[in-house]
LODREN-460130 format. One record per residue: x, z, y of N, C-alpha, C in turn; residue number from 1. Coordinates in pm, 1 decimal. Atoms other than C-alpha are relative to their C-alpha. Layout:
# LODREN-460130
n_east;n_up;n_north;ca_east;ca_up;ca_north;c_east;c_up;c_north;nr
X;Z;Y;X;Z;Y;X;Z;Y;NUM;
...
This chain:
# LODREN-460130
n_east;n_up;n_north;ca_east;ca_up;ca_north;c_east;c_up;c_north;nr
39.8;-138.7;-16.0;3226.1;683.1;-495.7;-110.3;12.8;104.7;1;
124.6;-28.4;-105.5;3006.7;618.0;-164.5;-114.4;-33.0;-64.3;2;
160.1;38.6;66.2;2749.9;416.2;-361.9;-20.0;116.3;-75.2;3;
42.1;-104.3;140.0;2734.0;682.2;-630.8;-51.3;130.3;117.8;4;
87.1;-86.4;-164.0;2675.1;948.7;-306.6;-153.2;-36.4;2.6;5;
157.6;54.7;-72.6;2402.0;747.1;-173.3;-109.1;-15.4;-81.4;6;
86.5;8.7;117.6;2230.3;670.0;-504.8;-61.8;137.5;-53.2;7;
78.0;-109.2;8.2;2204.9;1035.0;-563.6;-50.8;61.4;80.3;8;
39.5;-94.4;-113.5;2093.5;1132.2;-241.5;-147.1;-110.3;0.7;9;
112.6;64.9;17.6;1821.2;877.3;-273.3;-73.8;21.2;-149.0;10;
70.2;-89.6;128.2;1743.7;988.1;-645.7;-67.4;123.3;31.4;11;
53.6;-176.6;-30.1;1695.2;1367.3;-503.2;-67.8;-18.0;121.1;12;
67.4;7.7;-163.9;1536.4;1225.2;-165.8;-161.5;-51.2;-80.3;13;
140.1;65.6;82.4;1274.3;1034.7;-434.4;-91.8;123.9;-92.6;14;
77.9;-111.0;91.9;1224.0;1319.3;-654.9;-55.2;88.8;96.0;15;
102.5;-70.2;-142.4;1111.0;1534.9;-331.0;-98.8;-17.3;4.6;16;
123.1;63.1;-89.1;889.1;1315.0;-190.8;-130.1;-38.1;-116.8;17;
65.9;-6.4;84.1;714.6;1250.4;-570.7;-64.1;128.1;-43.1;18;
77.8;-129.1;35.6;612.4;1613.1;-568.0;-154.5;14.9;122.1;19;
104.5;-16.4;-121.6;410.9;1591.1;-209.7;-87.7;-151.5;-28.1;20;
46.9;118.6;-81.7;286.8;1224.1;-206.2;-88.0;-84.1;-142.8;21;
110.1;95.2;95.4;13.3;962.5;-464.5;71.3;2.4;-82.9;22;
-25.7;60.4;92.1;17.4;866.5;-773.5;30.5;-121.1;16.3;23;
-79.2;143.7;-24.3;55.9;548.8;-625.1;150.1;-22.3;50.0;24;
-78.8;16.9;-16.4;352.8;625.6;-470.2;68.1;64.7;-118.1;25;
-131.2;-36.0;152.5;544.6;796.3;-774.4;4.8;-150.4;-75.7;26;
-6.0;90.2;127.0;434.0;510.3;-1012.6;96.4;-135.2;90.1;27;
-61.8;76.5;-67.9;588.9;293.3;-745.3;136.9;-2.5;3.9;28;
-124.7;-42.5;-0.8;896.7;465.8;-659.3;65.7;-5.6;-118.3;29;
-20.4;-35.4;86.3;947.6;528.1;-1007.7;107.2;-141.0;-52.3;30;
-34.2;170.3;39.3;976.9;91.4;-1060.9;73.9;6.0;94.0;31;
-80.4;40.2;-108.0;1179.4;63.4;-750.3;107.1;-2.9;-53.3;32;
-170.2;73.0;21.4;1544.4;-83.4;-815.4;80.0;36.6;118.2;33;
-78.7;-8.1;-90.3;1675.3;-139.1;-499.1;-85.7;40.7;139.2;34;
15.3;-58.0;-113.7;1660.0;-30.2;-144.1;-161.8;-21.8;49.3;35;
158.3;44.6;-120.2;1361.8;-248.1;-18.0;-124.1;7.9;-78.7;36;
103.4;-46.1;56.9;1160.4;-199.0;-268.8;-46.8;150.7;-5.0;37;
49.1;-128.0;-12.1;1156.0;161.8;-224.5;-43.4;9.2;145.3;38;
84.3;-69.9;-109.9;1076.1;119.9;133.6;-147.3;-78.8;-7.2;39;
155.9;46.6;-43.0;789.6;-89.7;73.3;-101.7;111.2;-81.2;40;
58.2;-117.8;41.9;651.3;196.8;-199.1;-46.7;83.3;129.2;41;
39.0;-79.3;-126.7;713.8;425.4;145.2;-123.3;-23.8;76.0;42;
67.4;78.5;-85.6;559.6;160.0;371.7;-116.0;54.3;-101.8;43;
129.5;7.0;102.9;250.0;149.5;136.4;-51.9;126.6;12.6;44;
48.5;-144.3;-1.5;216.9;536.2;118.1;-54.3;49.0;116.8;45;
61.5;-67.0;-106.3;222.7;580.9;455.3;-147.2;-30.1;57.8;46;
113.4;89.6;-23.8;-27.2;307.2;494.6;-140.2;61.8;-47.6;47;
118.6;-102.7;80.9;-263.8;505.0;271.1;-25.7;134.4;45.0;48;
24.1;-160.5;-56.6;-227.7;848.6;437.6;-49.2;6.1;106.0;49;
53.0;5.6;-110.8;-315.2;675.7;734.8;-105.9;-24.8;4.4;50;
148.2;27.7;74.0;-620.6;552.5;583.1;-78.9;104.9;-19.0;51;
86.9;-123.8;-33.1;-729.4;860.5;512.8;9.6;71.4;75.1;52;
36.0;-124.1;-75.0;-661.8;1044.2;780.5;-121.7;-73.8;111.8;53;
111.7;71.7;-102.4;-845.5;775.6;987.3;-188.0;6.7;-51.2;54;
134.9;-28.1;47.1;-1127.7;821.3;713.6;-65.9;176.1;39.2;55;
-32.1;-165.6;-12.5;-1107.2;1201.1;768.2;-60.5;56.1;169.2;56;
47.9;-33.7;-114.1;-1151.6;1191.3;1126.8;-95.1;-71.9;51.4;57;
142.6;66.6;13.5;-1414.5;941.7;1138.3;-98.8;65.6;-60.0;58;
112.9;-122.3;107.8;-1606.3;1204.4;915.4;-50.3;91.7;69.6;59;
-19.0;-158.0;-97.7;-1553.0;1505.5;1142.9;-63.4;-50.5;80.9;60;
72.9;8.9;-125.9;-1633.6;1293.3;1433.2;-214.1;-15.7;12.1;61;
147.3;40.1;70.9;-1995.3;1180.4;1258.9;-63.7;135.6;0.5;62;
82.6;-155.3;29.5;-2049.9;1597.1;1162.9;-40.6;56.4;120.0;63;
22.3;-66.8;-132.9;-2027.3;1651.6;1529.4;-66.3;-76.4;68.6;64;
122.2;101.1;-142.4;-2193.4;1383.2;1707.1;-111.9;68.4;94.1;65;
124.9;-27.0;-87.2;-2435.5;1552.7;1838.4;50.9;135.3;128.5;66;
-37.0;-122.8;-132.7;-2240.7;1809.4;2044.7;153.0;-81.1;55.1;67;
-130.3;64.2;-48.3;-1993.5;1595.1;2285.1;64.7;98.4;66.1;68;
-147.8;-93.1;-46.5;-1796.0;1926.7;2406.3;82.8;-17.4;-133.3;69;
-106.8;62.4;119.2;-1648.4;1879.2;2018.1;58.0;-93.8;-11.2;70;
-60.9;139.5;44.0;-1613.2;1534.8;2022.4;90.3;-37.4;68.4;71;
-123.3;-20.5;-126.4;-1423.7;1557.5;2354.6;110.4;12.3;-28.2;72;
-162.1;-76.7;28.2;-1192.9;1822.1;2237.3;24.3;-69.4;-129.2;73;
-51.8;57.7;102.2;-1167.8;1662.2;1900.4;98.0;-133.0;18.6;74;
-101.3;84.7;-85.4;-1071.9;1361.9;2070.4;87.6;3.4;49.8;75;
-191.6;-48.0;-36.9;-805.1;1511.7;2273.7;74.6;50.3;-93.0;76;
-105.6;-66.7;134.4;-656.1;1707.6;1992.2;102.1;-162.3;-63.0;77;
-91.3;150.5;73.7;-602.2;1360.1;1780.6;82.6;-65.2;80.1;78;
-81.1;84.5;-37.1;-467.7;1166.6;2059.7;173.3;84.8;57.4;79;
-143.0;-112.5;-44.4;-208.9;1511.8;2149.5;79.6;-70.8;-146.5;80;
-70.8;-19.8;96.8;-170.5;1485.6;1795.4;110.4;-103.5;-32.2;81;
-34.0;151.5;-27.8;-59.2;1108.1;1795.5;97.1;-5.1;67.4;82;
-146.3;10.7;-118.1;209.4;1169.0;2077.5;67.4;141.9;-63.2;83;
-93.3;-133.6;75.0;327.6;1492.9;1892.2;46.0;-60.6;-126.0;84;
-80.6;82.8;101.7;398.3;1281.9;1574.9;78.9;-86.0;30.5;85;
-89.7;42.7;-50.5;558.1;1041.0;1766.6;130.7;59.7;32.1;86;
-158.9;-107.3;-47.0;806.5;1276.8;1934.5;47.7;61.7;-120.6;87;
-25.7;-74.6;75.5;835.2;1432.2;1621.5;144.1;-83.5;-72.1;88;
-100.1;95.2;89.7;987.2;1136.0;1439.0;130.9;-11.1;73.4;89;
-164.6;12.6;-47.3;1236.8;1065.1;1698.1;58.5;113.3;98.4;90;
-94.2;-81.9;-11.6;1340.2;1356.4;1769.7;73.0;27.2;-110.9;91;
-80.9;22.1;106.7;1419.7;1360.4;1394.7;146.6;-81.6;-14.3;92;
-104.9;112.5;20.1;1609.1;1060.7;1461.7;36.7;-102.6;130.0;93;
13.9;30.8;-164.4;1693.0;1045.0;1840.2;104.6;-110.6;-17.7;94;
-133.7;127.0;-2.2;1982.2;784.2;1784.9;-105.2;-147.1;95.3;95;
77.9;180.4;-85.4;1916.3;429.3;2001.4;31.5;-118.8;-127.6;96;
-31.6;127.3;136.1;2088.8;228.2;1717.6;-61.7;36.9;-151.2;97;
-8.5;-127.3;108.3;1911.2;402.0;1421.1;48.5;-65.0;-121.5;98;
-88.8;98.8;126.0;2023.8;97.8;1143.1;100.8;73.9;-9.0;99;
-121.9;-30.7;6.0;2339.1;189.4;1259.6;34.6;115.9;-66.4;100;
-29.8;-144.3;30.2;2318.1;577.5;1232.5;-24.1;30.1;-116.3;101;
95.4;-111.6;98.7;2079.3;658.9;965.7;-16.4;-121.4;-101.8;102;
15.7;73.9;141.0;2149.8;334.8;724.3;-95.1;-91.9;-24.4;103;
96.7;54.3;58.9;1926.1;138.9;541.3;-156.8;86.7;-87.2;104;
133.8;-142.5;-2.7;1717.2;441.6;459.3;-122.2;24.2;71.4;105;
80.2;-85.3;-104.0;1583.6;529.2;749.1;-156.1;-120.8;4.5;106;
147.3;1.4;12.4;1284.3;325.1;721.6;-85.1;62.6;-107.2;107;
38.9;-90.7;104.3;1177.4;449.6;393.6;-47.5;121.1;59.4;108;
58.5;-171.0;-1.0;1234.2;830.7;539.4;-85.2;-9.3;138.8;109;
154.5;0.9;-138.2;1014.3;702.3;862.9;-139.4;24.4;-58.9;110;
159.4;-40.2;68.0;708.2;655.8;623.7;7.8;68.5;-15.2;111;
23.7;-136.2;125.8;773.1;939.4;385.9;-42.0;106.2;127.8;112;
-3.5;-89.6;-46.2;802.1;1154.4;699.2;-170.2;-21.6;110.9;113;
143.6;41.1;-78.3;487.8;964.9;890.7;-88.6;81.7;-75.2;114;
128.0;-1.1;113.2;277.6;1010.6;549.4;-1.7;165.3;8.2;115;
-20.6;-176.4;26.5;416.8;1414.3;518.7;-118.9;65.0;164.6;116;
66.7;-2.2;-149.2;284.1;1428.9;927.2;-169.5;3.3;-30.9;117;
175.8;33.9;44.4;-74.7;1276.2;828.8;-30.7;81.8;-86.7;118;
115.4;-61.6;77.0;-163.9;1454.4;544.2;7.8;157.1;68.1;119;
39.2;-165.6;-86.5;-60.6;1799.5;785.9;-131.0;-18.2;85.7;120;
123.9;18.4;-135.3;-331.6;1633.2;1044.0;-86.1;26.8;-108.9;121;
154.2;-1.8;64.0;-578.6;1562.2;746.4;-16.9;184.9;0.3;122;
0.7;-124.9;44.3;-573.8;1938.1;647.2;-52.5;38.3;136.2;123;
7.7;-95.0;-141.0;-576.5;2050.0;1023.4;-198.2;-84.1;27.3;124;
162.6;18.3;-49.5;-919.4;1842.3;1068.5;-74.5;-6.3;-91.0;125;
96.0;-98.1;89.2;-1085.9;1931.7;754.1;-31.7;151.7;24.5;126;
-6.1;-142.7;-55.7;-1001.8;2286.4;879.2;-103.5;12.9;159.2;127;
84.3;-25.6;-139.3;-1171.2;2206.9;1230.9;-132.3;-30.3;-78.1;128;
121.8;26.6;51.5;-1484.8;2070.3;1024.0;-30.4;96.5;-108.5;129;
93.0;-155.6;34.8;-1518.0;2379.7;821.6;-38.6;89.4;93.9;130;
-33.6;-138.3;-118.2;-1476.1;2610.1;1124.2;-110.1;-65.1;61.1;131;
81.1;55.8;-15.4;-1722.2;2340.7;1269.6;-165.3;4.1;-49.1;132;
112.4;38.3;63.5;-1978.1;2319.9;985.8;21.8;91.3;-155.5;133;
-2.1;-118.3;137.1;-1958.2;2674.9;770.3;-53.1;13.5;-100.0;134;
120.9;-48.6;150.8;-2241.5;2634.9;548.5;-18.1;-170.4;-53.3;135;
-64.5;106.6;88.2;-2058.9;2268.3;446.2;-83.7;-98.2;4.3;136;
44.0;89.0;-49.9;-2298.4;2029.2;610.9;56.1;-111.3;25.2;137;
């Protein structure tokens, strides 16, 4: 009865995260069998969200170059942002033992929840580079 629990809470934890996240990760998740293969799908996703957000803000920083009061504050923002995702996660999951607490899962829902984090940053600094560069330079 516990496996059958856990299997559907990871079925409905997968179908979630296939509405927000790649085509690479659905077609992934989709093949996944067992546990570790769904966290490497995760792993992988997050890996990619981080990719672009690193492409994303490498972009922004390029539109602004030429005025270092932006690049400053842009700079501080990301690295706030960086210690605010941090805290974020473990406050999610303040436990010291987290195997223990939160299963064999909990890496999986570390990416999913990293990758969900990043693509809020991408959005937030496309948003500073319109507000930046109105007439889409």
């Amino acid at each position: 009865m516990r496996i059958c629990v856990y299997l559907l809470s990871v079925c409905f934890l997968s179908s979630l995260c296939n509405a927000q996240y790649s085509p690479q990760y659905d077609e992934c998740s989709k093949n996944a069998m067992a546990q570790h293969e769904m966290h490497v799908c995760a792993n992988e996703e997050a890996i990619r969200v981080d990719s672009e957000l690193n492409r994303v803000y490498k972009l922004l920083l390029s539109k602004i170059r030429g005025n270092p009061l932006a690049t400053a504050k842009i700079k501080a923002a990301q690295k706030a942002w960086i210690r605010y995702r941090d805290a974020y996660i473990q406050a999610m999951y303040p436990e010291n033992d987290k195997q223990a607490k939160y299963g064999s899962i909990f890496p999986m829902e570390v990416d999913l929840l990293a990758a969900k984090l990043s693509r809020q940053q991408i959005e937030a600094l496309k948003d500073i580079q319109r507000h930046n560069n109105p007439d889409g330079n």
